[in-house]
FIKE-295349 format. One line per field, with one value per residue (C-alpha): residue number from 0; x, y negated, z negated. Coordinates in steps of 0.1 Angstrom, whole numbers, plus 5000, padded with zeros to 4 digits. Last residue first. Layout:
BEGIN
k	c(NUM / ...)
u	c(X / ...)
v	c(Y / ...)
w	c(Z / ...)
//
This chain:
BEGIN
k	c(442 / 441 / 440 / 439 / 438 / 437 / 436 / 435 / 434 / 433 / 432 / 431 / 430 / 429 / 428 / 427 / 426 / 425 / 424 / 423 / 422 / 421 / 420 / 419 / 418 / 417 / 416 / 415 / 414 / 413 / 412 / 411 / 410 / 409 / 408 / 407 / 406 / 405 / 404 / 403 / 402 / 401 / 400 / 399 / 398 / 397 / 396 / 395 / 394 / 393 / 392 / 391 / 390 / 389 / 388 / 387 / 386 / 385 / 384 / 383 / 382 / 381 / 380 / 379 / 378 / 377 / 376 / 375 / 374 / 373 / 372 / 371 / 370 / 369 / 368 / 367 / 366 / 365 / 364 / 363 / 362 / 361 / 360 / 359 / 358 / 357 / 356 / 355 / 354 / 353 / 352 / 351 / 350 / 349 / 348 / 347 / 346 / 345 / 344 / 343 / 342 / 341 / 340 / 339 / 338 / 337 / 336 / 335 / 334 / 333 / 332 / 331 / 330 / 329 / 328 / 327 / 326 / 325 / 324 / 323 / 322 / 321 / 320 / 319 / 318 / 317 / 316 / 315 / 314 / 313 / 312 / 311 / 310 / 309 / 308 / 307 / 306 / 305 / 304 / 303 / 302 / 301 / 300 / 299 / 298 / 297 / 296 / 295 / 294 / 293 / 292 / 291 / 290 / 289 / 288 / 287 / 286 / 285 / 284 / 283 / 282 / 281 / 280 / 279 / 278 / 277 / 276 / 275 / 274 / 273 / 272 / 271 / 270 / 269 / 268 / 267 / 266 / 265 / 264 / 263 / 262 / 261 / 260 / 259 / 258 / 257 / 256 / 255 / 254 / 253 / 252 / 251 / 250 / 249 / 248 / 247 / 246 / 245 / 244 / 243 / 242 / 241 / 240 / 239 / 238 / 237 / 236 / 235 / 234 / 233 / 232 / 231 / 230 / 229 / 228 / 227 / 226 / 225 / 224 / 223 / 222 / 221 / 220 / 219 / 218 / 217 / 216 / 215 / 214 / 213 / 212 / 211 / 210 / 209 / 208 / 207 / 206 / 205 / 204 / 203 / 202 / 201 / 200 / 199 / 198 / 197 / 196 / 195 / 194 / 193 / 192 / 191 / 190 / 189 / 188 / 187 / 186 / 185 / 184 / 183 / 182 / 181 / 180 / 179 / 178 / 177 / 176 / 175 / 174 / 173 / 172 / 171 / 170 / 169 / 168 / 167 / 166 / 165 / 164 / 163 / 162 / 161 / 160 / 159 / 158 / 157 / 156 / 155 / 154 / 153 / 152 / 151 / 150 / 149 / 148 / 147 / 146 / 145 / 144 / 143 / 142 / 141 / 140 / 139 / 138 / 137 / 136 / 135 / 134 / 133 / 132 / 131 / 130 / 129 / 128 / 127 / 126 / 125 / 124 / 123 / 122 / 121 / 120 / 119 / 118 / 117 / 116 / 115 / 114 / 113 / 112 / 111 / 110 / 109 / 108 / 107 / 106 / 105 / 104 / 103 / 102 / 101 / 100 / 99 / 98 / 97 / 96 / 95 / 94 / 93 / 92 / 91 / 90 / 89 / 88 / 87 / 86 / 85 / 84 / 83 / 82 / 81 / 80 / 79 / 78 / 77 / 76 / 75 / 74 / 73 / 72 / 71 / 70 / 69 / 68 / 67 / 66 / 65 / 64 / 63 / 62 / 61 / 60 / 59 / 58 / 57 / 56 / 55 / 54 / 53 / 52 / 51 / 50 / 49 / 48 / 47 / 46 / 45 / 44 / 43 / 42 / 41 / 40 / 39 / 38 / 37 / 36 / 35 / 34 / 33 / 32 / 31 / 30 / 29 / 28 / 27 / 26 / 25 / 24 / 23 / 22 / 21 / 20 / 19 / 18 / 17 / 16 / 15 / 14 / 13 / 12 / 11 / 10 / 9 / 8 / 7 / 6 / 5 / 4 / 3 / 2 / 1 / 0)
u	c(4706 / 4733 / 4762 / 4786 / 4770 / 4747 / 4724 / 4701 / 4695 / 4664 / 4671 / 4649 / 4678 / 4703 / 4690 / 4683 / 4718 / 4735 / 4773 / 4805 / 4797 / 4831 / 4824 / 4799 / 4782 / 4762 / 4737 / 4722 / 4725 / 4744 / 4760 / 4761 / 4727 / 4723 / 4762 / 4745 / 4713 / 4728 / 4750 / 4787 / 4799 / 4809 / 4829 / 4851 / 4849 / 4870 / 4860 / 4881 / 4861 / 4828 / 4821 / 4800 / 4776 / 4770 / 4791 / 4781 / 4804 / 4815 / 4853 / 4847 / 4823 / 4851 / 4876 / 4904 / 4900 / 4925 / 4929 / 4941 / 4968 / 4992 / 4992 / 5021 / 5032 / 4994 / 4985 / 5012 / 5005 / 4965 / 4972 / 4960 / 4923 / 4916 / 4898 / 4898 / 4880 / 4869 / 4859 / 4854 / 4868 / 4872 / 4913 / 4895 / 4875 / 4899 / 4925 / 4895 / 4894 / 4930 / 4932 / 4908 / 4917 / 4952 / 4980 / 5008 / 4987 / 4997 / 4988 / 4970 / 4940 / 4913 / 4926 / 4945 / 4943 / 4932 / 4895 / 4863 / 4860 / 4838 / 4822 / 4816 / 4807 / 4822 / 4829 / 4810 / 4784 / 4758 / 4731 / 4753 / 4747 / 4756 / 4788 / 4794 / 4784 / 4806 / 4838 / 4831 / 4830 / 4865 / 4880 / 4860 / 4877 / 4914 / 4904 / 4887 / 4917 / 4940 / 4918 / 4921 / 4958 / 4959 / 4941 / 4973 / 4986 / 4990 / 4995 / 5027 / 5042 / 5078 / 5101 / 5097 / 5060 / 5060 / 5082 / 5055 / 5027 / 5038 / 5051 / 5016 / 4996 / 5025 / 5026 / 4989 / 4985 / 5013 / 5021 / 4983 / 4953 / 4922 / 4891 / 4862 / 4834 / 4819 / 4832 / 4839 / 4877 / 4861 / 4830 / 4835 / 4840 / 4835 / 4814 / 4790 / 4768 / 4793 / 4780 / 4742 / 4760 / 4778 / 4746 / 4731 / 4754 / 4760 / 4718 / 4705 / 4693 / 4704 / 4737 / 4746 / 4744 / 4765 / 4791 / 4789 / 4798 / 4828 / 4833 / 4829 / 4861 / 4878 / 4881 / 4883 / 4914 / 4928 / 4931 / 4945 / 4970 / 4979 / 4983 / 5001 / 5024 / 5030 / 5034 / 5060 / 5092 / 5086 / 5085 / 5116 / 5137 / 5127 / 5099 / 5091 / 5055 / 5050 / 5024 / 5020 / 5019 / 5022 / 5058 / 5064 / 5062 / 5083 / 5111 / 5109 / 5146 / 5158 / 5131 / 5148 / 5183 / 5172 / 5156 / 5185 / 5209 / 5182 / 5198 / 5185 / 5158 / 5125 / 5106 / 5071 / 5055 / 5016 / 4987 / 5004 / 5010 / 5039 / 5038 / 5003 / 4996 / 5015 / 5008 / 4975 / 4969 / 4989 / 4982 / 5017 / 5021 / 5060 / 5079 / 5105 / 5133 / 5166 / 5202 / 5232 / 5268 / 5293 / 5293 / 5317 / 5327 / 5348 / 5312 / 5315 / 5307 / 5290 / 5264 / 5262 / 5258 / 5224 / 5214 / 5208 / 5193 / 5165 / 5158 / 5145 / 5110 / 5099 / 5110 / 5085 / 5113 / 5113 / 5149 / 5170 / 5208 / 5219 / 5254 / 5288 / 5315 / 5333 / 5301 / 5311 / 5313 / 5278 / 5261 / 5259 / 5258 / 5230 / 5213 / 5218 / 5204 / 5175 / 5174 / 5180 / 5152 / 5130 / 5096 / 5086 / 5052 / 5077 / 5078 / 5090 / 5100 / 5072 / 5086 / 5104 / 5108 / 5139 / 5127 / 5161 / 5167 / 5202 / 5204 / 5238 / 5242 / 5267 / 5298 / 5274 / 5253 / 5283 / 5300 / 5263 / 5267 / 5238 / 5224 / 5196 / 5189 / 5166 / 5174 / 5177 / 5142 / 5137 / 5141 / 5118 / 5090 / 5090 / 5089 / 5062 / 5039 / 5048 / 5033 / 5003 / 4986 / 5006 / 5009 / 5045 / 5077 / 5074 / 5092 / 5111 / 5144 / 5157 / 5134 / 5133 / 5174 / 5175 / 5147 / 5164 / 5195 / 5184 / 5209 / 5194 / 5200 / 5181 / 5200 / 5184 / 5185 / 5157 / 5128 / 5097 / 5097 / 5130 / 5113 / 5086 / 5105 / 5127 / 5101 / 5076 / 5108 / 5116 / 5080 / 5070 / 5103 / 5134 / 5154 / 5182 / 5169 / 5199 / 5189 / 5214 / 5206 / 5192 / 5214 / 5207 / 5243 / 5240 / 5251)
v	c(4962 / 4959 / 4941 / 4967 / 5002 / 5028 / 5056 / 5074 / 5106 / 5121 / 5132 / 5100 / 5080 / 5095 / 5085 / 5053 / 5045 / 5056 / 5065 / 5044 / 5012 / 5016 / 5022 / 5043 / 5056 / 5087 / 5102 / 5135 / 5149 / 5184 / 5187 / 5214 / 5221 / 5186 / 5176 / 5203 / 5182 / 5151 / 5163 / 5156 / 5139 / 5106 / 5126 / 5144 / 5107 / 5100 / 5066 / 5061 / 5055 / 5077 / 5081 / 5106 / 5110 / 5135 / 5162 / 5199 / 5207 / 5174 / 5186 / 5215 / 5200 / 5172 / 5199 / 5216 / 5196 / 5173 / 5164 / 5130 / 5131 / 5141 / 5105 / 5099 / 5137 / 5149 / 5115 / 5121 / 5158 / 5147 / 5125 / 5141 / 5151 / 5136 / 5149 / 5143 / 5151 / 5127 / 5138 / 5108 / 5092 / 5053 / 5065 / 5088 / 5062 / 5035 / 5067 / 5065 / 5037 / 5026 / 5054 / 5047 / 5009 / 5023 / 5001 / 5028 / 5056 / 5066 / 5098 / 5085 / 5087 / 5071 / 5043 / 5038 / 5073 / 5089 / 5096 / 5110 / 5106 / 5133 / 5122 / 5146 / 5125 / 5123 / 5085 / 5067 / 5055 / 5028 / 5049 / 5068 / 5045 / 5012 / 5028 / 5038 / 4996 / 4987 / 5012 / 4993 / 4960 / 4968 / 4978 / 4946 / 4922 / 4933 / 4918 / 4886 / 4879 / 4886 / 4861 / 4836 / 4838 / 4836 / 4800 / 4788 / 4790 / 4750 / 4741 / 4763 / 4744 / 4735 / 4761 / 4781 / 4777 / 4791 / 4818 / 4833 / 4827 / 4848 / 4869 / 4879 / 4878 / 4908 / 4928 / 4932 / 4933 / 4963 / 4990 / 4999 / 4984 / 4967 / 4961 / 4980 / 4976 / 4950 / 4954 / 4920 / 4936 / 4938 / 4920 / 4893 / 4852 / 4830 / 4858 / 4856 / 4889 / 4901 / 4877 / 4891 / 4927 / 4910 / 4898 / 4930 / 4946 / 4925 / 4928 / 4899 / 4905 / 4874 / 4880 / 4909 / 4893 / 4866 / 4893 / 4908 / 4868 / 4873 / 4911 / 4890 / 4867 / 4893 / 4912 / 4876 / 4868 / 4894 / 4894 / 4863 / 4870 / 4903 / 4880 / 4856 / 4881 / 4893 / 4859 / 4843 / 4857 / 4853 / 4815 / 4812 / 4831 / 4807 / 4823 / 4843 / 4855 / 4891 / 4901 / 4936 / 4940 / 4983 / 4975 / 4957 / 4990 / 5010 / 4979 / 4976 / 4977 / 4957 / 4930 / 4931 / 4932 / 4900 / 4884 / 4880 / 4873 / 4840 / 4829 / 4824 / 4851 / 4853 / 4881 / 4890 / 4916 / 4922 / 4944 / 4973 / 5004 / 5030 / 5016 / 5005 / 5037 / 5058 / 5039 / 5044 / 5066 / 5029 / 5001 / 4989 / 4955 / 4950 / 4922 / 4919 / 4895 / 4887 / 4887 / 4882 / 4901 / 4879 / 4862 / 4879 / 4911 / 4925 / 4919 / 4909 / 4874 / 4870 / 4898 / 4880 / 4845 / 4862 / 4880 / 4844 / 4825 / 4859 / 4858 / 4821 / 4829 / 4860 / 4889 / 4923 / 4948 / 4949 / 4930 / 4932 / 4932 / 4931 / 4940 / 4923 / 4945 / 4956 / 4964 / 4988 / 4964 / 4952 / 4984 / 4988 / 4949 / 4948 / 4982 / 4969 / 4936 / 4950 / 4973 / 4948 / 4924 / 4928 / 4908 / 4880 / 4887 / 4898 / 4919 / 4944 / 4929 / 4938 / 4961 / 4950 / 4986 / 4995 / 4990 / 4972 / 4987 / 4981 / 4977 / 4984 / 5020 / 5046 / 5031 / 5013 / 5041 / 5065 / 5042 / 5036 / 5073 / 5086 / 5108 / 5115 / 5125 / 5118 / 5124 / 5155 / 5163 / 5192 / 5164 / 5139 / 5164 / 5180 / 5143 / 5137 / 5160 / 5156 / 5123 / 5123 / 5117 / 5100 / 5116 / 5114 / 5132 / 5139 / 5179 / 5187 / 5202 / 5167 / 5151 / 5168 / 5165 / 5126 / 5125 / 5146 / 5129 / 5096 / 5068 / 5069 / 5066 / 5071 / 5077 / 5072 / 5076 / 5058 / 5076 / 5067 / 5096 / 5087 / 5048 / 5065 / 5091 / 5059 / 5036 / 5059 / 5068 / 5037 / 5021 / 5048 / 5059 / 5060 / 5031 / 5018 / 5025 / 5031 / 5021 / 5026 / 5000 / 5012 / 5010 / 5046 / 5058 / 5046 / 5012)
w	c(4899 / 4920 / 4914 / 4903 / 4914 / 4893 / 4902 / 4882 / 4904 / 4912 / 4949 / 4962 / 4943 / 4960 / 4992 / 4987 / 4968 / 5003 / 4988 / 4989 / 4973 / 4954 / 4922 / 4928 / 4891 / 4895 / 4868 / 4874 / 4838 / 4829 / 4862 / 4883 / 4904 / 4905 / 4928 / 4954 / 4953 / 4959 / 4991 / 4990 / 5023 / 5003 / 4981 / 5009 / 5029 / 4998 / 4983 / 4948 / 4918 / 4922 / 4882 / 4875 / 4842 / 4815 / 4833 / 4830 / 4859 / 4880 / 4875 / 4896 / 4919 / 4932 / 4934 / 4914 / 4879 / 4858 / 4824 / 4812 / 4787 / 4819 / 4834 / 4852 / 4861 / 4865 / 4881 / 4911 / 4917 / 4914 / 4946 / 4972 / 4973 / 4937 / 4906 / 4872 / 4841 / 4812 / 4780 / 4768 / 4736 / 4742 / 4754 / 4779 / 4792 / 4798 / 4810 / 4840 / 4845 / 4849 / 4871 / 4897 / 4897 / 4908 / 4900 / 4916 / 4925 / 4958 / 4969 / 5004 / 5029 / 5006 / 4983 / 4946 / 4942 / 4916 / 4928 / 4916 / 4875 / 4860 / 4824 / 4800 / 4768 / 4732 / 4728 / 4762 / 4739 / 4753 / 4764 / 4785 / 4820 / 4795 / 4788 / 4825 / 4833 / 4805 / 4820 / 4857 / 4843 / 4831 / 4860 / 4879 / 4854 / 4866 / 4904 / 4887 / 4872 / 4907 / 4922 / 4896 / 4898 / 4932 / 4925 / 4919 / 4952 / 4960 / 4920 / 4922 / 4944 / 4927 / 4942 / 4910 / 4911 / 4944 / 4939 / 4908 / 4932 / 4956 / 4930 / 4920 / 4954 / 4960 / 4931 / 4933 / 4971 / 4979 / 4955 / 4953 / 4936 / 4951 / 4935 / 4919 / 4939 / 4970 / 5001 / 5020 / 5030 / 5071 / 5073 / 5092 / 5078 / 5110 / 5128 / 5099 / 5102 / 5070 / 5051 / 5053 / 5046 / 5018 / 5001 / 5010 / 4994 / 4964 / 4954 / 4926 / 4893 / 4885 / 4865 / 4880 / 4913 / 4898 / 4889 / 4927 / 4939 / 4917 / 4939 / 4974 / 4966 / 4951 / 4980 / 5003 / 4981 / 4983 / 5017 / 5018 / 4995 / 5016 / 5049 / 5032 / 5013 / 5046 / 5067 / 5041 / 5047 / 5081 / 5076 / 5060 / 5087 / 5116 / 5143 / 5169 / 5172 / 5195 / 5204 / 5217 / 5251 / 5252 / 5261 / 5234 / 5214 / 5236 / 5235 / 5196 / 5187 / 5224 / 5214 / 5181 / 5197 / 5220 / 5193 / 5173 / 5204 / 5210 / 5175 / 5138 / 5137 / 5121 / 5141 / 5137 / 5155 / 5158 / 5160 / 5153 / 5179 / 5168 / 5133 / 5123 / 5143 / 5120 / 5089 / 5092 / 5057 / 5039 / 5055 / 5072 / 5078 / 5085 / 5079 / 5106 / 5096 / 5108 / 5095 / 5115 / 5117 / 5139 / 5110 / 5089 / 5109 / 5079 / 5061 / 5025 / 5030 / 5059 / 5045 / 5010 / 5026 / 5049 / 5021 / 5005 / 5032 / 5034 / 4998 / 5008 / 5003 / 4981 / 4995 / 5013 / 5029 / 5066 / 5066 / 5099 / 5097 / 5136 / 5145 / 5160 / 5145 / 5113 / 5093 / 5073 / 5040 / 5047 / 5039 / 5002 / 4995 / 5019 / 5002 / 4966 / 4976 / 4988 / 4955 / 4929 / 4945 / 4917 / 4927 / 4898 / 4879 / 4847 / 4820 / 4843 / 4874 / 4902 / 4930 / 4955 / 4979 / 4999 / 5041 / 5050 / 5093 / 5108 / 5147 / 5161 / 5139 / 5137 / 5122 / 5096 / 5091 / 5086 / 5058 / 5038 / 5036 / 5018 / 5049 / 5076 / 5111 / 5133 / 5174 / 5174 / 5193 / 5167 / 5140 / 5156 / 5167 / 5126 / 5111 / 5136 / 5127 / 5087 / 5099 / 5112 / 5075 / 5051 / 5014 / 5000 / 5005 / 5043 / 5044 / 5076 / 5058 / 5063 / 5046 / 5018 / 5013 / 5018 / 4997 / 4971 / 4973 / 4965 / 4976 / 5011 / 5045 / 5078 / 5111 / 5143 / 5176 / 5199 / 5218 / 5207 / 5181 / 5170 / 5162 / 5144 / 5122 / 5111 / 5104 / 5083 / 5065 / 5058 / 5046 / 5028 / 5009 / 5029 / 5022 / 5048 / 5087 / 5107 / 5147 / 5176 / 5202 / 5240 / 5267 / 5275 / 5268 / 5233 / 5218)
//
């Protein structure tokens, strides 16, 4: 415990989620010490650099480290000597071959730690589990710690959306803690005393059940995505209009508009893997009918990638083989690099492997397609790769494409065909430019 009476924080894991955490909770005034096994994050970092694409935050990064109070390290030994409040934020990806989450890296990092915890600390997971991880961690940590149970385990899931991370951190809409004792919640109260201070919610619960509120939250999200893109399919099939059927939804105060867009689906590290290991635990805990229509949803969210190739083919006369086609967007959203299960991605490389000549371009994330994708080529703006293109193909929606003008995009291309993806652009207005323009369930 520091002088201030506020807890020493280690946050274990410094991709997104840690080392969002740990350069917010400096900047709020606590010290903290990140820790990684990865040199080179710990080393970038360090020097002031924010490894991935998160806006605000190489701001913060450079506050935090001037203010001394952020530092970083591998030493699993100095975090536990250092720390009273110990942060989990390694990812769970997807197994490979498998819709089950790979835990080898929270376990790592509770197996890592636990053996230099020789007094009464807080172990708090952040890190997205399937239920009853928590139970588990909780016997390793007992086990190995020289403080045995003096040491407890809660969990925080966190509910970051990736290009507001900053504020999803420093003000979110919510806390959750699953704790096991009153002291629990004390230290977490104690860990997010700035934040509660602004009167944010809080929901205390058991362990189990905050295990399950994120990959609630994200199933339900995707469900209402994918909900609004199979009504876009009947549109299709009626000659009917998706976005004014979701704009009439959208009126509904039961159901609001927010994630009733219409387009090409959601992607990322987050809802994918997630709707797809919830389901996965919940079959192996013997419930598998109650979530099953998560598979559905994710079916209908791999559909709308391949809608969007026919309806390109169908904009080309039927022959995609051959043409110039300009694909806007890598990313798997606006405000972000990430392009882990990017619908962007996945149509364009769908192009390129059915012969187009397809050219990329993304405001952040080309670094990250060039090194996983290099047999697509890439361009140095959204008019570069646009140049004498048969078609274009709006697939991730950048405010930078959406501010394009039509007649700018004309003078460029080779025919003024636009396919939006994402329901990003006024159709009216490009259509009084002269353009042929294109979006899932619309005629």
């Amino acid at each position: 415990m520091n002088p201030t009476g506020s807890p020493r924080l280690t946050v274990i894991g410094t991709g997104y989620l840690g080392a969002t955490h740990a350069i917010c909770m400096a900047v709020l005034g606590f010290e903290v010490v990140g820790v990684d096994v990865d040199q080179s994050k710990i080393d970038k970092l360090s020097s002031g650099e924010v490894p991935f694409f998160e806006p605000g935050l190489p701001e913060l990064l450079a506050k935090a480290l001037e203010s001394g109070r952020l530092r970083f390290t591998t030493s699993f030994q100095e975090a536990g000597a250092f720390g009273d409040v110990h942060f989990v934020c390694v990812g769970t990806p997807q197994q490979p071959g498998s819709d089950a989450a790979d835990l080898t890296y929270v376990e790592a990092a509770v197996r890592g730690l636990a053996p230099y915890l020789d007094r009464r600390a807080l172990v708090v997971g952040k890190s997205t589990v399937p239920v009853g991880t928590a139970k588990r961690l909780t016997g390793i940590l007992h086990d190995l710690a020289p403080a045995g149970t003096d040491v407890e385990l809660a969990w925080n899931p966190e509910f970051l959306r990736e290009g507001f991370a900053v504020d999803d951190t420093m003000r979110p809409d919510r806390l959750v803690f699953g704790v096991a004792s009153d002291w629990a919640e004390e230290r977490l109260r104690a860990a997010f005393k700035p934040v509660l201070d602004l009167g944010t919610p809080v929901v205390r619960t058991d362990l189990a059940t905050s295990e399950l509120v994120k990959v609630a939250a994200n199933s339900f999200l995707a469900t209402k995505i994918s909900y609004i893109n199979a009504m876009a399919e009947v549109c299709e099939a009626v000659g009917a209009d998706i976005k004014d059927l979701a704009d009439s939804l959208a009126l509904d105060d039961r159901i609001g508009g927010k994630f009733l867009k219409p387009g090409l689906g959601f992607g990322g590290g987050c809802l994918p893997k997630d709707i797809r290991a919830f389901a996965h635990r919940a079959e192996e805990i013997g419930v598998g009918q109650a979530v099953s229509f998560l598979r559905h949803v994710d079916d209908i969210n791999r559909r709308r990638r391949a809608r969007t190739v026919d309806l390109v083919r169908e904009v080309l006369g039927g022959q995609i083989s051959g043409k110039r086609i300009a694909a806007w967007g890598a990313a798997f959203k606006p405000n972000s690099d990430d392009i882990r299960d990017a619908p962007a991605l996945d149509v364009a490389r769908t192009m390129h492997g059915l012969g187009g000549h397809v050219r990329v371009y993304d405001p952040a994330a080309l670094d990250n397609a060039r090194r996983s994708f290099p047999e697509l080529r890439y361009g140095e703006s959204a008019l570069d790769v646009a140049r004498d293109a048969d078609v274009v193909v709006l697939l991730t929606e950048w405010a930078d494409f959406r501010e394009i003008e039509p007649d700018a995009l004309a003078r460029v291309v080779q025919h003024k065909r636009i396919v939006d993806g994402r329901h990003a652009l006024d159709a009216t207005q490009w259509r009084a430019a002269g353009w042929e323009y294109r979006a899932l369930g619309r005629s």
